[in-house]
C-alpha positions in Angstrom: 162.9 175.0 61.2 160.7 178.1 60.3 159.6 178.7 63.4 163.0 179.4 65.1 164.0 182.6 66.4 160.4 183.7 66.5 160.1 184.7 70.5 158.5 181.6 71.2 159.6 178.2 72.8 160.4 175.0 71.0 158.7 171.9 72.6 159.6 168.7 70.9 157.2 165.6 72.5 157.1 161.8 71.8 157.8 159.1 73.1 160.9 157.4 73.8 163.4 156.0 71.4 161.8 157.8 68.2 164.7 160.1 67.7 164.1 163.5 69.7 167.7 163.4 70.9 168.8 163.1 67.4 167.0 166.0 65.8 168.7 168.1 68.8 172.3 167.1 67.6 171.1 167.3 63.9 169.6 171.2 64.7 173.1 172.1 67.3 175.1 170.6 64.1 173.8 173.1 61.6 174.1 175.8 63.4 175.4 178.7 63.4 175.2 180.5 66.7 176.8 179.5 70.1 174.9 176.9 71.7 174.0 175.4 75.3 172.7 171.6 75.9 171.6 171.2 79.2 171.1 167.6 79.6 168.0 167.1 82.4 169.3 163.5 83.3 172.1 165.1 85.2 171.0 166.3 88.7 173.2 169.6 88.5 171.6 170.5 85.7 167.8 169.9 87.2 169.1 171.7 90.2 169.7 175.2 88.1 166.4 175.1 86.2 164.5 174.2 89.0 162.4 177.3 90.5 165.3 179.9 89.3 165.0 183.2 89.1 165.3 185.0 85.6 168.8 186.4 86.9 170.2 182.7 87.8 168.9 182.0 84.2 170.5 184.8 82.3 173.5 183.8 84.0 173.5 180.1 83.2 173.0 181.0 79.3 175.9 183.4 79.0 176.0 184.2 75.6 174.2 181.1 74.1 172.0 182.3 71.6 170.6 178.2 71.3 169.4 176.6 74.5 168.9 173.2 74.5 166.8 171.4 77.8 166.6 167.6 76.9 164.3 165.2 79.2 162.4 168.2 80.0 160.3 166.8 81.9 162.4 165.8 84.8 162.8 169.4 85.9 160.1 170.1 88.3 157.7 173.5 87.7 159.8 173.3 83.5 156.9 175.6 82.7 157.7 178.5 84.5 160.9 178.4 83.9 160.6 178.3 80.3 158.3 181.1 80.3 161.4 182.9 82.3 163.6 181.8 79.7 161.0 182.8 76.8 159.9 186.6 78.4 164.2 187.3 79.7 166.2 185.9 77.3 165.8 188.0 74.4 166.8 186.8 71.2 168.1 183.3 72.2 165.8 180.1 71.2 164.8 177.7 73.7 164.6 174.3 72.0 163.1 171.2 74.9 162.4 167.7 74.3 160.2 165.5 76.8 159.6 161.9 76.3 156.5 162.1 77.9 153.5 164.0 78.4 152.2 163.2 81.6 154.2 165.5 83.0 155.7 167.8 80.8 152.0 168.3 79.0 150.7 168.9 82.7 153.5 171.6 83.7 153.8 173.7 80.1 150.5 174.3 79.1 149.2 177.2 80.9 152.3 178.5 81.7 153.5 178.7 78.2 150.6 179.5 77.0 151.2 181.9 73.6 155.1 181.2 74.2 155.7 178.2 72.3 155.5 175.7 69.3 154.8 172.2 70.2 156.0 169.6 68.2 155.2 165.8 68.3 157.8 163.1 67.3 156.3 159.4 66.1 158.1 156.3 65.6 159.4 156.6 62.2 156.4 157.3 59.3 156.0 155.7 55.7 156.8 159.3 54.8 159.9 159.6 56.0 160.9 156.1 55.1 160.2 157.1 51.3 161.9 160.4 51.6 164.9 158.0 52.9 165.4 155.1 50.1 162.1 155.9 48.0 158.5 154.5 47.3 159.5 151.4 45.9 161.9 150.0 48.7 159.3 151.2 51.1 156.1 148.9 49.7 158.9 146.4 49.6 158.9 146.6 53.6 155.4 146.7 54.1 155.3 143.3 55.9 157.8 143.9 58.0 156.4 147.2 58.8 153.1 145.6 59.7 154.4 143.4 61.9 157.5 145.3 63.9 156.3 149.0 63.0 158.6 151.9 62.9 161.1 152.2 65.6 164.5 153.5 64.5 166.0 151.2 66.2 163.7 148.0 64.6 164.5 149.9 61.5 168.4 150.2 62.0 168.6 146.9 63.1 165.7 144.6 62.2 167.8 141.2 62.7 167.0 141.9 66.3 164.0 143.5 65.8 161.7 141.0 68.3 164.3 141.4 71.2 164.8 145.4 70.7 160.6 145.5 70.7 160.2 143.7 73.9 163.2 145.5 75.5 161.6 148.7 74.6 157.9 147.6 75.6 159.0 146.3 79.5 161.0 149.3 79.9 159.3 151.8 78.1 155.4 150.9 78.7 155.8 149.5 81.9 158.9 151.0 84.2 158.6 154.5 82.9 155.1 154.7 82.7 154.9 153.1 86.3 157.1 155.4 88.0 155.7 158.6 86.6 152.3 158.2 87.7 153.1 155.9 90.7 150.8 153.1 89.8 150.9 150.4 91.9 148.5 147.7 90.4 151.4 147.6 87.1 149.2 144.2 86.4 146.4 145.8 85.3 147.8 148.2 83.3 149.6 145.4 81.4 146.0 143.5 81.6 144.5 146.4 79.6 146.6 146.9 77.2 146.6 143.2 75.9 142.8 143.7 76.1 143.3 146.5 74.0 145.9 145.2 72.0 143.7 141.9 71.4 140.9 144.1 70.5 142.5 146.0 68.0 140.1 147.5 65.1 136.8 147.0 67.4 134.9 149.2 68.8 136.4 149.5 72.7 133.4 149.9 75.8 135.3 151.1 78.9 132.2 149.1 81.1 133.2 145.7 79.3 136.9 146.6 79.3 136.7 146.9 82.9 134.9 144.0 83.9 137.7 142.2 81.7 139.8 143.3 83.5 138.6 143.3 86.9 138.5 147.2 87.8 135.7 149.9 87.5 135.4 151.8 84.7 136.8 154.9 86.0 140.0 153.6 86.9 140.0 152.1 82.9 139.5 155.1 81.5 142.1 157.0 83.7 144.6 154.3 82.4 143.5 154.7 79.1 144.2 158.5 79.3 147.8 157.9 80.7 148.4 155.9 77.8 147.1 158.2 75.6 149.5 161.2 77.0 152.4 158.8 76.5 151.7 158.2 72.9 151.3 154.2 72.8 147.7 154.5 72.0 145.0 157.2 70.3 141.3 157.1 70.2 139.2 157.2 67.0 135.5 158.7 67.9 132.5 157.6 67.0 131.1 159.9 63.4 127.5 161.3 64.5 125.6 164.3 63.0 121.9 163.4 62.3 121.1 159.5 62.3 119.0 158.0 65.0 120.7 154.9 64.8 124.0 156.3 64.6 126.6 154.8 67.3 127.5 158.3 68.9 129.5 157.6 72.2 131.4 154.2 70.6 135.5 154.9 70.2 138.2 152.6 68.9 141.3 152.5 69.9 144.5 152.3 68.1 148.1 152.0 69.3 151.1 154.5 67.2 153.1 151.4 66.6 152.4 147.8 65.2 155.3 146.7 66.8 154.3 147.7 70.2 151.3 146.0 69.8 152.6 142.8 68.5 154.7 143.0 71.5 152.3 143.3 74.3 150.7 140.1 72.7 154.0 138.9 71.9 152.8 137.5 68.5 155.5 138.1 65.7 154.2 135.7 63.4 154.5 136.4 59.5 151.5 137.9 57.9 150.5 135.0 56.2 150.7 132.7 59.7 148.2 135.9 61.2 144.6 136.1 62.0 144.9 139.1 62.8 146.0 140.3 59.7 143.2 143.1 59.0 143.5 144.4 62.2 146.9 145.2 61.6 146.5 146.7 58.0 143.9 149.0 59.6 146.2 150.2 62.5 148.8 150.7 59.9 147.6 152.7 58.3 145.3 154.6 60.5 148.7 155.9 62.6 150.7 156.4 59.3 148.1 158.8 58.1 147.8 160.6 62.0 151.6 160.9 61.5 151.4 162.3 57.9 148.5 165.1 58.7 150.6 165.8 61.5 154.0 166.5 59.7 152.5 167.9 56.9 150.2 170.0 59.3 146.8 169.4 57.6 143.8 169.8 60.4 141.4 167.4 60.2 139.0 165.5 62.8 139.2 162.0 62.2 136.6 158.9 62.8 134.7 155.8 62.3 131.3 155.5 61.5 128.9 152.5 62.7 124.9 152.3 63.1 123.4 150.2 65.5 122.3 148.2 62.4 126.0 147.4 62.1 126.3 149.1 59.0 129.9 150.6 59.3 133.1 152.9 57.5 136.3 151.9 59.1 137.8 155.8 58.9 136.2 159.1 57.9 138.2 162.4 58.1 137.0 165.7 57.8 138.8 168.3 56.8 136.8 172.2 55.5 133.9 170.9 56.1 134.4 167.7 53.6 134.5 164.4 54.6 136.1 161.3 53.0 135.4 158.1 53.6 137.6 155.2 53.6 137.3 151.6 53.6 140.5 149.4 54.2 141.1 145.8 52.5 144.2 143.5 52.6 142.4 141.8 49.8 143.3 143.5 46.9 140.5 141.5 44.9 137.8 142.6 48.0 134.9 145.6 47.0 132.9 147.6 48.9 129.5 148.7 49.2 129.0 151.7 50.7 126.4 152.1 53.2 122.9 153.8 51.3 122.3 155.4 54.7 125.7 156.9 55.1 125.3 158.3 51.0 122.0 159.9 51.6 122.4 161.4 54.8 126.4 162.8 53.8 125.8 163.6 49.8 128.8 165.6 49.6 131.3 163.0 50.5 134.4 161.3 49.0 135.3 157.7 49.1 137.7 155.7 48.3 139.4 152.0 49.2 142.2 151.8 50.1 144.4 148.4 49.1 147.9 147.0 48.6 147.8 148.6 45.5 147.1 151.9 46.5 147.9 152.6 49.9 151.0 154.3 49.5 149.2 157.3 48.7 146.8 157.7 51.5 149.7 157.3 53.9 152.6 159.2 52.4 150.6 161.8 49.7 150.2 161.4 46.3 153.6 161.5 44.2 
């Protein structure tokens, strides 16, 4: 990695079961200083990073020139002693993982501020799946993929795909997620995420989720947030610069995995059994492209466009200034017209359709 042994921190985020753990050992395998994995599941080990001094943490790195703090997050006030570590431990690398944000986020912002490079970890992307057995294997998966997402675990071992998915879902989504913010209606979170799930590809209205759901809007949306900081779902704004009729509050909501998704429904079907089946080819490839701007670290603001005249663009993404806008069809036969208002009121932009026979692209780069 470029960015080690630069005098700044090393935060690696994600959720669980994408792999952070496994980089760690990949990183401690290749190298070639003396390293130090403190392991935060261990109670003796929280006990020494929790509110040390910069002496008791010179003392517990010896000569380490590599630190290693996995699960974070479980250390209480991890941001001031990292930015110990960072500003007394000259010329050793401080490499931490946190499987969520909702603490770790919280607690490492301001103290770190200027003392670190944050990373964020995905389930496995369509970009890292061709750089593993190539483009052509990859397409060859895209059902599969659409249905029980990326997972390394669903991908290691996709004969028990549906039972590793809901395993991970109850314990992941619910228990964790539960315990960290100490929710104690865990109902109707589950309640809004199927809404959400069941929704997926429309635009969302916190004021109709709620009275779904049975709670006030405010307590929706702080749910919504959570989520959000644990990486199971992202928001997609609304695209508004000078249209009166332009939707410019609306958001959709998409989750980072289809698999998750299919699993809070619990709906595994095979794509041609699904009605659901644009939905899913939209949040496929939505959250491969997130994950491919964000490894490839292109900055862009990304959208959807609607007018109250429900003239619509599924995704637009701006990037310098430009936008492109994309429409996305599981037909491969289906066109599109492009909105007349959207052309005159954005001359300068791009489109293009994406299909089965060209998404590989959009999601992965052009080869």
């Amino acid at each position: 990695m470029e960015d080690m042994f630069q005098g700044k921190a090393i935060v690696l985020t994600g959720p669980r079961q994408v792999g952070k753990t496994t980089l760690l050992d990949v990183i401690k395998s290749r190298s070639r200083v003396k390293t130090l994995w403190l392991n935060c599941d261990e109670p003796d080990i929280r006990m020494q990073l929790e509110n040390a001094n910069s002496t008791q943490l010179s003392a517990l790195a010896g000569d380490a020139s590599l630190i290693f703090i996995d699960e974070a997050q479980r250390v209480k006030n991890i941001g001031i002693t990292l930015k110990l570590m960072v500003d007394n431990l000259k010329n050793v690398q401080i490499v931490a993982t946190g499987s969520s944000a909702l603490e770790l986020a919280n607690e490492i912002s301001e103290p770190l501020t200027g003392r670190k490079w944050e990373y964020r970890l995905f389930p496995l992307s369509a970009l890292e799946m061709v750089g593993h057995h190539g483009r052509l294997e990859e397409s060859r998966l895209l059902e599969q993929r659409l249905i029980y997402g990326g997972y390394p675990d669903i991908i290691n071992h996709p004969s028990k795909a549906t039972r590793s998915l809901q395993e991970l879902t109850n314990n992941y989504l619910y228990k964790d997620l539960l315990a960290l913010e100490n929710i104690r209606k865990p109902v109707l979170l589950e309640k809004i995420l199927t809404a959400l799930a069941l929704q997926l590809g429309n635009e969302v209205s916190f004021v109709e989720l709620s009275r779904l759901v049975g709670a006030d809007h405010k307590t929706v949306e702080h749910y919504i947030q959570m989520l959000e900081k644990s990486f199971v779902i992202f928001q997609l704004p609304a695209f508004s610069r000078n249209l009166r009729n332009e939707i410019k509050k609306g958001r959709k909501i998409f989750f980072y995995d289809n698999g998750i998704r299919n699993a809070i429904i619990k709906n595994f079907n095979p794509v041609g059994m699904r009605q659901d089946i644009g939905a899913l080819w939209e949040n496929h490839l939505i959250s491969e492209r997130v994950k491919l701007n964000a490894y490839t670290q292109r900055y862009v603001n990304s959208y959807f466009w609607r007018t109250h005249a429900q003239q619509e663009i599924d995704y637009i993404e701006e990037s310098s200034g430009h936008l492109l806008a994309v429409e996305f069809k599981w037909n491969d036969q289906a066109n599109k017209k492009w909105p007349e208002t959207f052309e005159k009121a954005y001359p300068d932009t791009s489109y293009t359709l994406i299909n089965r026979n060209n998404y590989m692209d959009f999601i992965v780069g052009e080869a």
